[in-house]
C-alpha positions as protocol buffer text, in pm:
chain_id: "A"
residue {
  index: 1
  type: UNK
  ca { x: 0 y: 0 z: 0 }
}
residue {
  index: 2
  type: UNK
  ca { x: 154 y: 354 z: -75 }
}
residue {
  index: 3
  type: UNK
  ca { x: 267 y: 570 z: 182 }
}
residue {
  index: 4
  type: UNK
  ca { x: -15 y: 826 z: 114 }
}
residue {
  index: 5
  type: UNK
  ca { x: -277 y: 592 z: 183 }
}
residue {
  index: 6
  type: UNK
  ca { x: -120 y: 484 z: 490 }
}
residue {
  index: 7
  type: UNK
  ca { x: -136 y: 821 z: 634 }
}
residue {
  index: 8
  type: UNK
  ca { x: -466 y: 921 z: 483 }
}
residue {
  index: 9
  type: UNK
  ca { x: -610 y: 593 z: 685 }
}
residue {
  index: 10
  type: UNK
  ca { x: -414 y: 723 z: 1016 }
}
residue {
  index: 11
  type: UNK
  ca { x: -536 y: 1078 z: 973 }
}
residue {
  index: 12
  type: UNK
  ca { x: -889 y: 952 z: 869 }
}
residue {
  index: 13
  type: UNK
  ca { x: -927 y: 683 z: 1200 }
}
residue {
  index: 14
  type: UNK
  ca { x: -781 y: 1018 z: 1425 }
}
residue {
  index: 15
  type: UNK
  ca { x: -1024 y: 1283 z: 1257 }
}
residue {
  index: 16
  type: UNK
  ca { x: -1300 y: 987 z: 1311 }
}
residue {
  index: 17
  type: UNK
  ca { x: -1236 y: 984 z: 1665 }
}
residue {
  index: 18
  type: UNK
  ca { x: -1209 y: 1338 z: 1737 }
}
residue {
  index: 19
  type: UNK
  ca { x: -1539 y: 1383 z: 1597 }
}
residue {
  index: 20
  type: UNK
  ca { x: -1628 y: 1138 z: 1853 }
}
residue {
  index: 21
  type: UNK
  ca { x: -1567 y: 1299 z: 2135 }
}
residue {
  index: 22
  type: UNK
  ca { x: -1678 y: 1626 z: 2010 }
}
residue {
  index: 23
  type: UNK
  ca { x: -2014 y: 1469 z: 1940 }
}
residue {
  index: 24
  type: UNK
  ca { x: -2010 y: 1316 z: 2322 }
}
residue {
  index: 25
  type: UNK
  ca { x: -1870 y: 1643 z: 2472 }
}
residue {
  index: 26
  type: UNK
  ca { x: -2179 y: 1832 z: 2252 }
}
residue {
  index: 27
  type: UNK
  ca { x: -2467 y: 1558 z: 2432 }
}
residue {
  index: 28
  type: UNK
  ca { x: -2320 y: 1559 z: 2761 }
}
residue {
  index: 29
  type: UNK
  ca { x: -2547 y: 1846 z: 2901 }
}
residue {
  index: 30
  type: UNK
  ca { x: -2830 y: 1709 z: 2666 }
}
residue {
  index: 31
  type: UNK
  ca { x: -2856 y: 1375 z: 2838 }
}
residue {
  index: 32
  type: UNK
  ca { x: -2790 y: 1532 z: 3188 }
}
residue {
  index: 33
  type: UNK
  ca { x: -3089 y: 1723 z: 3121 }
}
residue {
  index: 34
  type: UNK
  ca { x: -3300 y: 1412 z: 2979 }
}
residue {
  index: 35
  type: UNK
  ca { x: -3177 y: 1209 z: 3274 }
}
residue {
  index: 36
  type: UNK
  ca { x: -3296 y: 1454 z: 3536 }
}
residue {
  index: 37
  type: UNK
  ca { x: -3647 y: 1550 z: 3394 }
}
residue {
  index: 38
  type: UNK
  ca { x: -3675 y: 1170 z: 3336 }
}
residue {
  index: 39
  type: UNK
  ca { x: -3537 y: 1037 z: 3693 }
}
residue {
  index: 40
  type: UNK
  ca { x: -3263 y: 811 z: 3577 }
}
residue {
  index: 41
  type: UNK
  ca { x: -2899 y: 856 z: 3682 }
}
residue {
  index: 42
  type: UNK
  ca { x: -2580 y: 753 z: 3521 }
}
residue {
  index: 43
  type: UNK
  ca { x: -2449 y: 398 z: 3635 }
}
residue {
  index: 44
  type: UNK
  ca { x: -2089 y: 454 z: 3697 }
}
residue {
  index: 45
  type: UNK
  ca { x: -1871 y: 246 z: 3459 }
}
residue {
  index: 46
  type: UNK
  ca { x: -1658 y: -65 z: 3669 }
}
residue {
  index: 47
  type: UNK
  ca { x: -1335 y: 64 z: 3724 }
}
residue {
  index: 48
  type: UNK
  ca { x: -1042 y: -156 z: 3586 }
}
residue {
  index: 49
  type: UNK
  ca { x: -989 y: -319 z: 3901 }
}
residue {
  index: 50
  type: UNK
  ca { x: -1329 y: -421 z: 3971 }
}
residue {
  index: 51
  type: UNK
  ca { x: -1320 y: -588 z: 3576 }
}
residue {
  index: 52
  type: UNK
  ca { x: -1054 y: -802 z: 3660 }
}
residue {
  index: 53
  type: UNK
  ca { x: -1172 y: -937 z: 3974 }
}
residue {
  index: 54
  type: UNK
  ca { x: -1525 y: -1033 z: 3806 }
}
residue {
  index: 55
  type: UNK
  ca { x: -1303 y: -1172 z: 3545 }
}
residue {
  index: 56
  type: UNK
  ca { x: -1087 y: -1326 z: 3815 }
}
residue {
  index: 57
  type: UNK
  ca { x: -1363 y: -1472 z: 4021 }
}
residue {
  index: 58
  type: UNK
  ca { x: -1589 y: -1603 z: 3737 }
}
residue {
  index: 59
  type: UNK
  ca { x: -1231 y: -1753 z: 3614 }
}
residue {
  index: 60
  type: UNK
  ca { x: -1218 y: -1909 z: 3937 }
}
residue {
  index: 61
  type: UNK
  ca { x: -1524 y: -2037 z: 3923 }
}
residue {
  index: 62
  type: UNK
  ca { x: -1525 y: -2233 z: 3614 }
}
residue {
  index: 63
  type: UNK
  ca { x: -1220 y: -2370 z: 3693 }
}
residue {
  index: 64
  type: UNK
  ca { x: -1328 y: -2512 z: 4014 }
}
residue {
  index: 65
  type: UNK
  ca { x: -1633 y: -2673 z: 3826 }
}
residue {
  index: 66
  type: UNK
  ca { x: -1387 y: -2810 z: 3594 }
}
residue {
  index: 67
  type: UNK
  ca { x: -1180 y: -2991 z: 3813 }
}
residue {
  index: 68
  type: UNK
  ca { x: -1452 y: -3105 z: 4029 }
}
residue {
  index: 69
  type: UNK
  ca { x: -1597 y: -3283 z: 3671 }
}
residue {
  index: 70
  type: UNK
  ca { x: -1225 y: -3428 z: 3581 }
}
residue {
  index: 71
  type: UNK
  ca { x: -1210 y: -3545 z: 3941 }
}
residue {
  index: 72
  type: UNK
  ca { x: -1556 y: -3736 z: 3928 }
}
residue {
  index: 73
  type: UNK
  ca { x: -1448 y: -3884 z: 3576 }
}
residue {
  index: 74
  type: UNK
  ca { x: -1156 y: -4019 z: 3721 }
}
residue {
  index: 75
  type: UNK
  ca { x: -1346 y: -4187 z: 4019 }
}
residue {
  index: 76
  type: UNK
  ca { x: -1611 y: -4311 z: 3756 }
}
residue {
  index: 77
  type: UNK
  ca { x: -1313 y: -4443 z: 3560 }
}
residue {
  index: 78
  type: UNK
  ca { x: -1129 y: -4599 z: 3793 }
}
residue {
  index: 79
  type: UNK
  ca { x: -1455 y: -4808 z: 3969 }
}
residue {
  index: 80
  type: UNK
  ca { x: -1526 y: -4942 z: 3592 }
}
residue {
  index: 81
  type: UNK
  ca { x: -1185 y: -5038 z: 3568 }
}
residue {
  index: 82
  type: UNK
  ca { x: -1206 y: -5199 z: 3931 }
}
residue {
  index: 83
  type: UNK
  ca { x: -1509 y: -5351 z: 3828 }
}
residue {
  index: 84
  type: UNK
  ca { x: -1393 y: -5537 z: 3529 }
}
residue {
  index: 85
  type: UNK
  ca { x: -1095 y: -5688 z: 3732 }
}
């Protein structure tokens, strides 16, 4: 790809985004003003730390139910093979 359209893509992706924010900075005091006549307030946004120890704990999680199932399969295994004998 040529060098110009390289730098037409950057500049196009960074004029995309600052018309972005602008549009979000231009709502802002729109949707206050919705939200209050309406009654709803803004949920605050999970800060980075609270993401990773949802991700953490549901990681947890899944991994204890995993080895609990590998742990039964094994016993199951092991009486068949007990069984046979």
């Amino acid at each position: 790809m040529s060098k110009h359209f390289e730098d037409a893509r950057y500049y196009l992706g960074r004029a995309a985004d600052h018309a972005k924010e602008g549009v979000k900075e231009e709502v802002q005091p729109i949707e206050e003003r919705v939200r209050e006549l309406v009654g709803k307030e803004k949920e605050p946004e999970p800060d980075r730390l609270e993401k990773l120890q949802a991700d953490l704990k549901e990681l947890s999680e899944r991994a204890e139910g995993e080895t609990k199932e590998a742990v039964q399969d094994a016993r199951d295994r092991i009486k068949e093979y007990r069984a046979k004998r």
